[in-house]
N, C-alpha and C positions, 0 to 999 in steps of 0.2 A: 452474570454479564448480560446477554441476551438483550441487548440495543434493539429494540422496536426497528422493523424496515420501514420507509419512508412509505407516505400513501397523498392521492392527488385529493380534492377537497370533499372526493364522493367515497371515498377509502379504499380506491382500488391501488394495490402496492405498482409503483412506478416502475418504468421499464429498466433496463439494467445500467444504460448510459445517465439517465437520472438520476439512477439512486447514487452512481460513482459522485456527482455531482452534488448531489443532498450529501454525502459523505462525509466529502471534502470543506463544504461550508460550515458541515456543522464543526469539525476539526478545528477549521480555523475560528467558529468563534467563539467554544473553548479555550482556545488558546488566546482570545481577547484582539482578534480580528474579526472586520466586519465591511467584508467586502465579496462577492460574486466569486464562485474557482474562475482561475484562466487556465480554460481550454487548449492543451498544450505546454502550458510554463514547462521548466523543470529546473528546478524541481517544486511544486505546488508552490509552495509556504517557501519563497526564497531565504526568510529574515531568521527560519527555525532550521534550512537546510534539510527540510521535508518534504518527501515524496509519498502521497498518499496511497492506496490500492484497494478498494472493495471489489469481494470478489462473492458472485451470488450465484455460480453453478455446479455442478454436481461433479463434475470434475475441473479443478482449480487448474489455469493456467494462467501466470503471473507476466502482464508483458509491460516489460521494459523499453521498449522503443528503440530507438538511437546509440543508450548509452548502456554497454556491459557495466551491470554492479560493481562486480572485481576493479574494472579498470583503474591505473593508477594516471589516466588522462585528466588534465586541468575540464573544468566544464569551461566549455568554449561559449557562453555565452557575455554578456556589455556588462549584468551587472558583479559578474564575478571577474573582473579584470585584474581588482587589487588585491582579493579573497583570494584568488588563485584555489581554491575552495577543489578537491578533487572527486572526480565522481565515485571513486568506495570512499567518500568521508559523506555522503550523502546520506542521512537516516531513511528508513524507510515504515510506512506506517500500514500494515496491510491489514485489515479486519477480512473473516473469514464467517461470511452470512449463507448457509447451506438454504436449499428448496426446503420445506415447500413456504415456510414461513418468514425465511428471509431475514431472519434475526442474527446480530452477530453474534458469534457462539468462540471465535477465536482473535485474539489480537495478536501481532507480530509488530515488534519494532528493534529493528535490525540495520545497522549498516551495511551500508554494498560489501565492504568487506567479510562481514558477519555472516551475509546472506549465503556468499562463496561457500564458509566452512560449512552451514548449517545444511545448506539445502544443496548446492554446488549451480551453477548456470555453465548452459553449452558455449562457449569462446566463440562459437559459428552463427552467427545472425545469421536467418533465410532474410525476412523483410524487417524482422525488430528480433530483439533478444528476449530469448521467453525461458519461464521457470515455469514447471510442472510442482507439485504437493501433493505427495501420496494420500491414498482414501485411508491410510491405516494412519500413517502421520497426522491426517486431521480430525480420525478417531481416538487416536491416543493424547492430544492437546485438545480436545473438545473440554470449553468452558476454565481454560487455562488462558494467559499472556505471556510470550516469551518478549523478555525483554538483554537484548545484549548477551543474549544465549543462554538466559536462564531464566528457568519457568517458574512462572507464578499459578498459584491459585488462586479464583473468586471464589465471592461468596453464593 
């Protein structure tokens, strides 16, 4: 697996809000978009119902914002009025790039729902809703993708 981290044009690997952002674009133009992350949307990628996550420290904390995973709340945004689209139907796409190299060594793509059983999230926002991933957790999935709850291996 091992996705190179992002570097600026003198190859110093970029700071952690960048790379979330280098992440996200390259995401979407994989998936044959070709446009700037919006800073904020939710979920990322409206049109795939994806919410992106690069996470590049040494202890993973996964923040959610506003909206609990679990929840079986409509997303309350303009362009989900007709979709009524709920936020556990939202996929979520988290790659898992550990120090000191910064490479992604794990993918996760899970719905909010999925996320509940897999990993569990605290119901209790302080300022946003956050998920923790144990250091054993991401030693035992190192260079795996779990997808909808079941693990794949690379090559």
């Amino acid at each position: 697996m091992s996705i190179d981290a992002p570097t600026d044009i003198n190859g110093r690997i970029l700071d952690v809000r960048p790379k979330g952002h280098w992440f996200e674009f390259e995401v979407a133009k994989i998936l044959g978009y070709n446009y700037p992350p919006g800073g904020g949307l939710f979920p990322d990628i409206r049109h795939q119902a994806l919410e992106i996550k690069h996470h590049t420290g040494k202890s993973i904390t996964v923040d959610f914002g506003r909206y609990h995973p679990g929840s079986d709340d409509v997303v309350n945004e303009t362009w989900n009025r007709q979709l009524q689209l709920k936020v556990n139907q939202i996929r979520y796409l988290i790659a898992l790039a550990p120090p000191p190299k910064f490479k992604v060594t794990t993918l996760i793509v899970l719905t909010g729902a999925q996320i509940i059983n897999v990993f569990g999230v605290s119901p209790t926002a302080t300022i946003k809703y956050q998920m923790g991933i144990s250091d054993k957790w991401r030693e035992d999935h190192r260079g795996k993708m779990m997808v909808g709850e079941k693990i794949w291996l690379t090559a």
